[in-house]
N, C-alpha and C positions, 0 to 999 in steps of 0.2 A: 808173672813176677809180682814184686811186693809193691800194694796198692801205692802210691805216692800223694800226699797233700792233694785233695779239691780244692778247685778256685773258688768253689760255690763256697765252701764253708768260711772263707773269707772274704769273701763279700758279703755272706749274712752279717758277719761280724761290723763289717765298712757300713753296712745300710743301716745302722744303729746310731750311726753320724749324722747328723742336718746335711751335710756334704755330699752325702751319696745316699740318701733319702728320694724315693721314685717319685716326691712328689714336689720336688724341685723344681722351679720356672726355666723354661727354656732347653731343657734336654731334648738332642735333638733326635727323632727318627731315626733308623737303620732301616737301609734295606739293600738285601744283598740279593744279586743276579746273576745266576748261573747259564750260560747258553751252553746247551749240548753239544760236540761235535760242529765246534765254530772254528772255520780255520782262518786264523788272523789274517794271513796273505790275500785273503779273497773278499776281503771289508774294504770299506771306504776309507776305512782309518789310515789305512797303511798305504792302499792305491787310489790314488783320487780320482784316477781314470774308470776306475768302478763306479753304479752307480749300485752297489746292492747293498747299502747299509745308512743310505743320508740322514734320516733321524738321529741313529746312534754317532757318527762321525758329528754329527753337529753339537749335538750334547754332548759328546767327549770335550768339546772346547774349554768345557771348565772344569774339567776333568783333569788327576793327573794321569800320562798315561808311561804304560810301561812299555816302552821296547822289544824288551828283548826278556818275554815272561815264560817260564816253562813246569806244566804239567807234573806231575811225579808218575802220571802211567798213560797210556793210551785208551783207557777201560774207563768207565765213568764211577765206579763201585770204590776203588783203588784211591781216582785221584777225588772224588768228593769229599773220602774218609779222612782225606789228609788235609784239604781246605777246613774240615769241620774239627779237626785236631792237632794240625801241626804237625804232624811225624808223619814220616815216609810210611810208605806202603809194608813194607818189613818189617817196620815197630806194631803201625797198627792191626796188621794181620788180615786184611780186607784185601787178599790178594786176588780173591774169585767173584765175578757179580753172577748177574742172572745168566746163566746158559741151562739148557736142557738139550742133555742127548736126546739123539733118534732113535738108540734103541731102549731105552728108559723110558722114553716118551708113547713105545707102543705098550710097552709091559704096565709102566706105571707113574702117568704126570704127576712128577716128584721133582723140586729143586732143589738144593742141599747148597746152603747159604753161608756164607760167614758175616756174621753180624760185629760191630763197632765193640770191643770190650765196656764193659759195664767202670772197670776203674780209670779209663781213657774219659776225662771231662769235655763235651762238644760244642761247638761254636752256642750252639741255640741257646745248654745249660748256662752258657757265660753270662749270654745275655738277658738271663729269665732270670738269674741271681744280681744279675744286675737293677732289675726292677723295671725288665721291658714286660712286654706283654710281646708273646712270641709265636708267628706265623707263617706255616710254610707249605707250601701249591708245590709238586712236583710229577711233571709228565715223564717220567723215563720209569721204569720198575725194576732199576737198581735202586731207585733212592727209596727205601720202602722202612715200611713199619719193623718188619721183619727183619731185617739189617740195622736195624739200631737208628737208624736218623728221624728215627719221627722223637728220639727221648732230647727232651729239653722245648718242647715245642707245646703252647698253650692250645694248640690248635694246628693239625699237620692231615695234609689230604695228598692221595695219589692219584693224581688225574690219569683216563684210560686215553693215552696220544693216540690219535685216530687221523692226526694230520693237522692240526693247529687250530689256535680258540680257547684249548679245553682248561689250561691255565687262568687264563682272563675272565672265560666263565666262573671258574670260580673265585678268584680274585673280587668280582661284581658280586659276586653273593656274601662275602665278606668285611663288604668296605665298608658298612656304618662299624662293626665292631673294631676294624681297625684305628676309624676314625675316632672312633671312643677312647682308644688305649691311648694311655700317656706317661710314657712315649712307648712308641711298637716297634719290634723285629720283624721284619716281611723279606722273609726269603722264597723267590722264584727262581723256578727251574725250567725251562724251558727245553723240548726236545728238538723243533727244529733245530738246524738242517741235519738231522740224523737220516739213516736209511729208514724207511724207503722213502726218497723222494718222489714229493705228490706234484711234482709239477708247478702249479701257482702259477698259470698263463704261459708254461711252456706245452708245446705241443706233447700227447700223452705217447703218439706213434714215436718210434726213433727217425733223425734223417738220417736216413742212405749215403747221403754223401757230407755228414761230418765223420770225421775218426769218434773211435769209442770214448777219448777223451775231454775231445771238445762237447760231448752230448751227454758225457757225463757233470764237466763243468756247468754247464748252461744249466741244467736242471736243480746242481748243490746252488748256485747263485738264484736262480729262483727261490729255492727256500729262503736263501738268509732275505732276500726284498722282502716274501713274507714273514720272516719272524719281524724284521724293523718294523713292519705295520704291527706290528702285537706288541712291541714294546712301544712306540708313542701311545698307542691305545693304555697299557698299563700306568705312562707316565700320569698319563690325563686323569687316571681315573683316581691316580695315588694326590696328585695334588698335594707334592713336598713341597716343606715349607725351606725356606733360603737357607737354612741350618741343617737340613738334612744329610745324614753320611749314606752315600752311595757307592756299592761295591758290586761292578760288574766284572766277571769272567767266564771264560772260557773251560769246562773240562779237559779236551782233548781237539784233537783236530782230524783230518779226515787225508785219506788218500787217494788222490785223481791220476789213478796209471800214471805217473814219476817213474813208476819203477819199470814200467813194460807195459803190453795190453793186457798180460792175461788176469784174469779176473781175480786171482787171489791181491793183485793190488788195487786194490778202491778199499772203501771204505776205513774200518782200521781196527785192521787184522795183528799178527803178532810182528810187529817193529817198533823201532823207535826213533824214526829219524822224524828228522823237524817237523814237515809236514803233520804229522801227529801229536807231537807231543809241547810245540812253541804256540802260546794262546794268548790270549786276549788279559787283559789286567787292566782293569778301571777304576780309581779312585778317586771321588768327588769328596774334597776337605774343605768345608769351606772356610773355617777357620785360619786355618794353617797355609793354603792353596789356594785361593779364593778367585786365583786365574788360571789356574791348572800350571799345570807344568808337562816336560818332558823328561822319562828317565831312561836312559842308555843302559844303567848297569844292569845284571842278570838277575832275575827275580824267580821266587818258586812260589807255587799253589799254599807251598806249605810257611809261607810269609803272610796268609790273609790273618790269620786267628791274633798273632802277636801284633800284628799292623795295627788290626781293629781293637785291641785291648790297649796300646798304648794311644790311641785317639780319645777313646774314651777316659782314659786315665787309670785305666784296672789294672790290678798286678799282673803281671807276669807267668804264665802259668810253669811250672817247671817240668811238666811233660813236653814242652814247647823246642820243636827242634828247626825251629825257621826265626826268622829273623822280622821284627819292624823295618819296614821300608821306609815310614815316618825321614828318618833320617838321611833318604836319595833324594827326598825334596822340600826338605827343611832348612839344610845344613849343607846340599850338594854331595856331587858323588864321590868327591877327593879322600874324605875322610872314613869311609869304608873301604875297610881291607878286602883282597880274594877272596870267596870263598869259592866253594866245589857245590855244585849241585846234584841231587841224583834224582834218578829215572827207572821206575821198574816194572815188570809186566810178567805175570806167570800165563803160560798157556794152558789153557782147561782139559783141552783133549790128551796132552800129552803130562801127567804129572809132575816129570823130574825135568820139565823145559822151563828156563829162566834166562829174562831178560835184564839186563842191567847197563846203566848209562853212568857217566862220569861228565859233568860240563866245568870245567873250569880253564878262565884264561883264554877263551874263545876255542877252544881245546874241547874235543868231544869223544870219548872214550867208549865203546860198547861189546858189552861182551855178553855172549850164548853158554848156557850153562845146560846140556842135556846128559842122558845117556853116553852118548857117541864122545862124550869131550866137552872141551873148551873154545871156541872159538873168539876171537878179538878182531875189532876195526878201531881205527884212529880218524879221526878227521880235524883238520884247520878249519873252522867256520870263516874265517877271516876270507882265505883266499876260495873255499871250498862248501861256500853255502849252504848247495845242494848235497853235502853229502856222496859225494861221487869219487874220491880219490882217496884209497884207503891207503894210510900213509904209516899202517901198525910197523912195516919189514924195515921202513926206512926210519923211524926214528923211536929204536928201541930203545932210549933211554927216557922218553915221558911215555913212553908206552910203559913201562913199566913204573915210573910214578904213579900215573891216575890207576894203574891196575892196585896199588898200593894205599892209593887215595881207597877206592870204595873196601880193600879189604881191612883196612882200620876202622872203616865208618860201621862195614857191615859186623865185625867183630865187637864193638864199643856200645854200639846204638842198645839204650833200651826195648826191651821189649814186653808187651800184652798181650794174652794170649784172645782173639779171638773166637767167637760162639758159633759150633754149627750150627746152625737151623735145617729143620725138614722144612718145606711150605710145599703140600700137597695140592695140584692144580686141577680144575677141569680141563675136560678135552676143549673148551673153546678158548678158555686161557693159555692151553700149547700152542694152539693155534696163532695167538694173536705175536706167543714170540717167537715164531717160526716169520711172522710178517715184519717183524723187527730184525729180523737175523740171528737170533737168540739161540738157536735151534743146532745142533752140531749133527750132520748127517752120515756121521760115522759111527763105528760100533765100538769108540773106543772109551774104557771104564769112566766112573764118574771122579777128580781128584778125591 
């Protein structure tokens, strides 16, 4: 589509002002945290009966925090691209992250990527036009050079997850230059608690006499104890000053057999139910929140970019299809209207498979787009949490709203075409995402 206005080119224009001059007294820090495959429900935040997050639950205290915050995909490639730009997985076109087939992977380790559009303006670029200095650690090999997200970054490294540390390692080799910039962008990423779980003082044998669930949870909880020890460690080492804006979330969340024992449900495969796709949402104001708060209303991934630009005071970017949340705890939640949120997820091995969600009014819409048809589920979150009583046959007239909802959004919605990319790998580099799960052990073509 036809490029649309950069923010950057107005903010050069802004930085011409004493007003937005980077050499201003008191501008504060950013630093935004991404935790991979963190599923809200199983933090300390939410359950106080947990003890697998004490750090982070305590420093949430001045925190605001979000309720009830949701994902744009279950994939991390999908829903980062939309934290880093505001538009749904569908505008930005970052429908596919890192996978390699098994049988590509004996003929020839080859990934074939979709990269961030070049006319799509990204969180980092906002803030490097802003007059930060801008740096970003990321362990997962979605978030990669090669996919676009290292543009806008003064400095951007992809750590090899090997099982935690390797973030913080370099975060320490970093910190006087951070400590020098004024002011800095420090964006982490963090892969725990992704697969495969290394245990962190769980036993490495299975027991026998727990269910496959309960030893699958015990061990996702072991992770997140260890990431909390890697985030006090990063806090200490960041030593933010009281003005600092802090933006912690969630990409995706995970699944612990919800659905059944067999093994296609764990981790997080092709669905989209809460478990997956409802995360974590943290924002530290101190200006504006300086006690934190609590927000109830429904929040998306793709509310951080305009959140962050209206904090800082920068325009608006008009590729921006989320919303400032500024105003759930400024102002309270009375005076925001409904909206609808979405959710989507392409499946890699099968090309014409599409996932799509509809959240609005506690109202949760989803529907399968393949070969074979169409397929639809409805659910009440209200009375129906979990997801378990599909209620599409019985109330065919909001089934057919929110089916209405997404085909006007999906009809209307701008779009950017993004970049394939080849990135030709060694056999030890297949390797490493065959131990990530990356790996697809079927013979079926590449999208």
């Amino acid at each position: 589509m036809t490029a649309r206005p950069r923010l950057g080119a107005l903010w050069a224009a802004c930085l011409t002002l004493a007003a937005c001059s980077s050499s201003e007294p008191g501008r504060p820090d950013v630093v935004l945290i991404v935790l991979d495959t963190l599923r809200v429900d199983r933090t300390s935040l939410v359950d106080e009966s947990l003890d697998t997050m004490p750090f982070l639950a305590e420093w949430a205290r001045g925190a605001v925090q979000f309720e009830d915050a949701s994902s744009t995909s279950s994939w991390t490639a999908p829903a980062v691209a939309s934290l880093f730009t505001g538009v749904y997985p569908n505008q930005h076109g970052v429908d596919v992250g890192v996978w390699l087939f098994e049988r590509l992977r004996r003929a020839r380790p080859e990934l074939r990527l979709k990269a961030l559009p070049r006319d799509l303006e990204t969180l980092p670029e906002v803030m490097r036009a802003a007059g930060y200095t801008t740096f970003g650690i990321a362990d997962n090999p979605n978030i990669s050079a090669e996919e676009g997200f290292s543009r806008g970054f003064d400095h951007f490294a992809s750590a090899d997850y090997r099982g935690g540390a390797e973030v913080n390692g370099l975060l320490a080799e970093w910190l006087p230059a951070i400590r020098a910039a004024e002011p800095a962008f420090v964006y982490l990423h963090y892969m725990d608690p992704h697969w495969p779980y290394h245990g962190h003082g769980e036993p490495r044998a299975a027991n026998p006499e727990r269910s496959p669930r309960v030893e699958e949870v015990a061990r996702y909880d072991a992770e997140l104890r260890f990431l909390d020890t890697r985030l006090r460690e990063a806090f200490a080492m960041l030593s933010l000053g009281d003005d600092a804006i802090v933006i912690v979330a969630s990409d995706h969340g995970e699944e612990l057999y919800e659905r059944g024992d067999a093994m296609e449900h764990r981790q997080h495969g092709f669905q989209l139910y809460d478990e997956l796709v409802r995360v974590l949402l943290l924002v530290r104001d101190p200006e504006r929140a300086p006690n934190g708060a609590r927000v109830r209303a429904p929040v998306s991934l793709v509310d951080v970019l305009p959140t962050l630009q209206e904090i800082l005071g920068a325009p608006r970017s008009a590729q921006v299809a989320g919303s400032s949340v500024v105003p759930l705890y400024t102002q309270g939640e009375a005076p925001v209207a409904p909206r609808a949120l979405f959710v989507l997820r392409r499946e890699v091995a099968e090309a014409d498979r599409r996932l799509q969600a509809v959240r609005e009014d506690n109202w949760k819409y989803i529907r399968t787009e393949s070969d074979t048809g169409l397929t639809e589920e409805l659910y009440d979150l209200t009375v129906d949490p979990g997801e378990r009583d599909d209620r599409s046959q019985r109330e065919p007239d909001r089934l057919a709203r929110l089916r209405e909802r997404w085909r006007s959004f999906d009809q209307a919605a701008p779009r950017w075409d993004a970049e394939v990319v080849r990135q030709e790998l060694t056999p030890e580099q297949a390797d490493r995402l065959r131990t990530l799960g990356y790996v697809d052990d079927s013979e079926a073509p590449t999208p």
